[in-house]
VEXRO-649126 format. One line per 2 residues: number of its first residue (from 0); for each residue y, z, x of C-alpha. Coordinates in steps of 0.1 Angstrom, whole numbers. Layout:
N
NUM = Y,Z,X  ... $
***
This chain:
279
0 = -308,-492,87  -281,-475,106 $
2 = -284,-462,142  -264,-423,139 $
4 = -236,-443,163  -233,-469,135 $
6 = -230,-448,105  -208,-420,124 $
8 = -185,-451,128  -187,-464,91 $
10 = -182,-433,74  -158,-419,99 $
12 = -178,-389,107  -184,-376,138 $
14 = -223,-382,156  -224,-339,158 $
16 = -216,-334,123  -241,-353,110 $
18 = -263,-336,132  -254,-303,119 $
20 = -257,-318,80  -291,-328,94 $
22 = -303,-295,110  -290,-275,72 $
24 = -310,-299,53  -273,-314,42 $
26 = -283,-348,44  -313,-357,62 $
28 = -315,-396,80  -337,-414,62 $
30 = -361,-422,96  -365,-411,128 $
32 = -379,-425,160  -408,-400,166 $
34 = -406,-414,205  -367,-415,208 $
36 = -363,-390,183  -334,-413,170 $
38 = -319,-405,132  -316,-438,114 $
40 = -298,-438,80  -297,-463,50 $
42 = -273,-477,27  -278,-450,0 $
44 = -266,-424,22  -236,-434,24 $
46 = -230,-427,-12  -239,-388,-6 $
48 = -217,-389,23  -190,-398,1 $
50 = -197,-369,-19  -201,-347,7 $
52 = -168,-356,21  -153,-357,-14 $
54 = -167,-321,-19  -158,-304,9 $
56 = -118,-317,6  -123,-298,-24 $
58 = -131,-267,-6  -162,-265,-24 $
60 = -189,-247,6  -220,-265,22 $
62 = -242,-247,3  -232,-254,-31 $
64 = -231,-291,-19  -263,-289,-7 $
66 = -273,-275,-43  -254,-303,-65 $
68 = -269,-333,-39  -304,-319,-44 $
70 = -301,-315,-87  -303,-339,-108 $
72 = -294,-322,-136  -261,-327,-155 $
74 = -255,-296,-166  -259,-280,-134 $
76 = -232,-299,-121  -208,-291,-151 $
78 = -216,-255,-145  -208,-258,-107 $
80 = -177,-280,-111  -159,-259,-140 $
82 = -164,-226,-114  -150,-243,-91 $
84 = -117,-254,-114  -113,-220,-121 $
86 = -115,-205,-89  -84,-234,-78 $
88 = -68,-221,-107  -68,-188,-96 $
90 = -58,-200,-62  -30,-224,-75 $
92 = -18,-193,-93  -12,-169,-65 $
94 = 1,-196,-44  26,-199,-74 $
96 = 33,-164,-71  38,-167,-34 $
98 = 62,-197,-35  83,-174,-56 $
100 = 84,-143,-37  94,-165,-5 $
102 = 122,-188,-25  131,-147,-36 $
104 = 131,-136,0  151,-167,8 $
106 = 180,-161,-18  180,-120,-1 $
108 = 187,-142,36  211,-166,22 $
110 = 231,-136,7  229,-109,34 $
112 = 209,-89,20  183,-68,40 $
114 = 149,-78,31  131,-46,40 $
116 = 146,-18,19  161,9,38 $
118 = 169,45,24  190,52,-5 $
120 = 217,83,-7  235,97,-34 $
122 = 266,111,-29  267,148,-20 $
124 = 276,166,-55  277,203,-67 $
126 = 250,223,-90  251,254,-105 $
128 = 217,273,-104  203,299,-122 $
130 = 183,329,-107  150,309,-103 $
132 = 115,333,-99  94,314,-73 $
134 = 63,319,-55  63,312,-14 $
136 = 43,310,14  52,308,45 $
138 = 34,298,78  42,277,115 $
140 = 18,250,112  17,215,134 $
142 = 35,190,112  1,170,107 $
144 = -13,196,85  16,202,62 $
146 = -7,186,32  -31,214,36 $
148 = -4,241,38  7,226,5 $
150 = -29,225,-12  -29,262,1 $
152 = 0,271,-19  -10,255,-53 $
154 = -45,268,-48  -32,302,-49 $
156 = -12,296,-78  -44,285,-93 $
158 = -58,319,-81  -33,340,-87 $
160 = -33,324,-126  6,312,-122 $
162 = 24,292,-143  41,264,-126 $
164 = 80,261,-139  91,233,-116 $
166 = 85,210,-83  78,220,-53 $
168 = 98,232,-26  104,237,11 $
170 = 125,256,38  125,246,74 $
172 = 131,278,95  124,262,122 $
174 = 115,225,139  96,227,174 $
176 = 98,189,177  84,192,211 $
178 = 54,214,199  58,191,166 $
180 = 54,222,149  72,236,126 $
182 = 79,275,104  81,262,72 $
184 = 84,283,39  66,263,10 $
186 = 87,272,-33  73,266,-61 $
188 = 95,277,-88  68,296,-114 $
190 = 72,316,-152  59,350,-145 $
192 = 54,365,-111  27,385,-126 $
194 = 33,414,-102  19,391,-71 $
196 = 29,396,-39  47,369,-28 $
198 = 74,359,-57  108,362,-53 $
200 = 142,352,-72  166,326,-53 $
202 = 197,338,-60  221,319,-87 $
204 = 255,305,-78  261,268,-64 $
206 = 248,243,-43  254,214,-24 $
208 = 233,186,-31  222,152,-18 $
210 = 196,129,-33  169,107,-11 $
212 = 152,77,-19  127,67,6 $
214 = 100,83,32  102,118,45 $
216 = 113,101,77  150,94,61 $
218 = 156,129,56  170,134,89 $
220 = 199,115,76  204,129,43 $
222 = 206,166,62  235,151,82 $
224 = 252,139,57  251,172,38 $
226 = 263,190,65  293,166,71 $
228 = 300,160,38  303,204,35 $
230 = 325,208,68  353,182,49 $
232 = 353,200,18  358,235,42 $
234 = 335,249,25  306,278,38 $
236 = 271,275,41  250,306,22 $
238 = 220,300,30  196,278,41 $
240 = 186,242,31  161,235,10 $
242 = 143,202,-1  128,195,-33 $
244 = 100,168,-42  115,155,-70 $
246 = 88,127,-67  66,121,-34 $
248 = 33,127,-20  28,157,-50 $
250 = 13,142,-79  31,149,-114 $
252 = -1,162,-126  -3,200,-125 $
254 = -37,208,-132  -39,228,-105 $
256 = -78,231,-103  -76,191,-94 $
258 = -41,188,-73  -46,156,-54 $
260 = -16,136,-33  -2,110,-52 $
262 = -9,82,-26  -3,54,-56 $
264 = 36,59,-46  49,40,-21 $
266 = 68,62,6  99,40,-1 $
268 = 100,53,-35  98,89,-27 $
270 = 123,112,-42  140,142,-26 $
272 = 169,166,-30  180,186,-3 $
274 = 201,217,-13  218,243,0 $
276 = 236,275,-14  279,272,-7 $
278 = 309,296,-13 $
***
């Protein structure tokens, strides 16, 4: 037999893991000294310790080594080996996938290209607009609870048995960045106004336009370069800017009973158009 010195040194494992391998019932010494309370091992266990060690470069946990050491049946051991193939497969995959995504990333680097996304801007363009029936509602709310302002609007349409004709809509009257409030005046273009309260026409004629891709944060931007773009063309604002969820935080599902955010959309893929009425 081995002293735990001994076979630490022949199987080049440290004295403190096989006292832990011990203690979980791992791989038990095959004596010990019940008045030095020394571990002594045999030449068979060096044989599971290969396994062990085998094992465990295989990722495979202590417990399931435990369980494969301990049967001696065949089939068990299929069973536990051809789980853990596929799970390495499934590893091996994604670590595929990642390999790719980083040799992608690299080719971005090598050719200057920006590997986080920023905004996306159209250019500024003209549209002609039709008299448009829409219901509002306006309110000065902390920016925080916009979303509720809008489930507010689109439960009274629900109410008020209104037939949604278009996307949602939104005038700023007013920013109090310091109160982080703001007076905002919520669209939403509709069929009938069925003699509610509330409806109103936006006037026909044409507008000056600007498309957004990316969060609501970028819209700052896209406002400014509306403005400039209507100051080099001399041309007069008549009215005041409007943005339009093409696609955003709104879901495209207008059951109105269930409205829920779409928060499956990235806000880098949000879609706006901010508008305003020229002469």
């Amino acid at each position: 037999m081995y002293t735990i010195g001994k076979f630490s040194k022949i199987c080049d494992v440290p004295i403190k893991t096989l006292r832990y391998y011990d203690d979980i019932g791992l791989l038990k010494p095959s004596y010990i000294d019940s008045e030095t309370n020394y571990r002594y091992y045999d030449y068979d266990k060096i044989d599971i310790i290969k396994l062990v060690l085998l094992l465990k470069s295989l990722h495979v946990p202590l417990a399931d080594i435990k369980q494969i050491i301990e049967s001696a049946n065949p089939v068990q051991w299929n069973s536990m080996f051809e789980q853990k193939i596929s799970e390495l497969e499934k590893q091996k995959e994604q670590i595929t996938n990642e390999i790719e995504d980083m040799k992608q990333l690299k080719m971005k680097i090598d050719a200057g290209i920006p590997i986080i996304q920023g905004p996306i801007f159209s250019d500024c363009y003209f549209e002609n607009w039709k008299d448009t029936l829409v219901y509002t509602l306006r309110k000065k709310i902390r920016m925080k609870f916009i979303d509720r302002h809008v489930q507010n609007v689109f439960n009274q349409l629900y109410a008020f048995n209104l037939e949604v004709n278009g996307k949602l809509m939104a005038i700023f009257h007013d920013r109090d960045l310091k109160e982080n409030e703001v007076d905002v005046e919520l669209l939403v273009p509709v069929k009938d106004s069925n003699d509610i309260d509330g409806c109103r026409i936006l006037a026909n004629g044409t507008y000056a336009c600007i498309t957004v891709k990316g969060s609501y944060t970028d819209l700052a931007m896209g406002y400014e370069m509306l403005n400039k773009w209507i100051v080099e063309k001399d041309l007069t604002q008549n009215g005041e800017m409007m943005e339009i969820y093409e696609k955003g935080l709104v879901s495209d599902n207008m059951d109105l009973r269930h409205l829920r955010p779409d928060l499956t959309r990235h806000p880098s893929d949000f879609i706006t158009k901010i508008c305003v009425p020229i002469h």
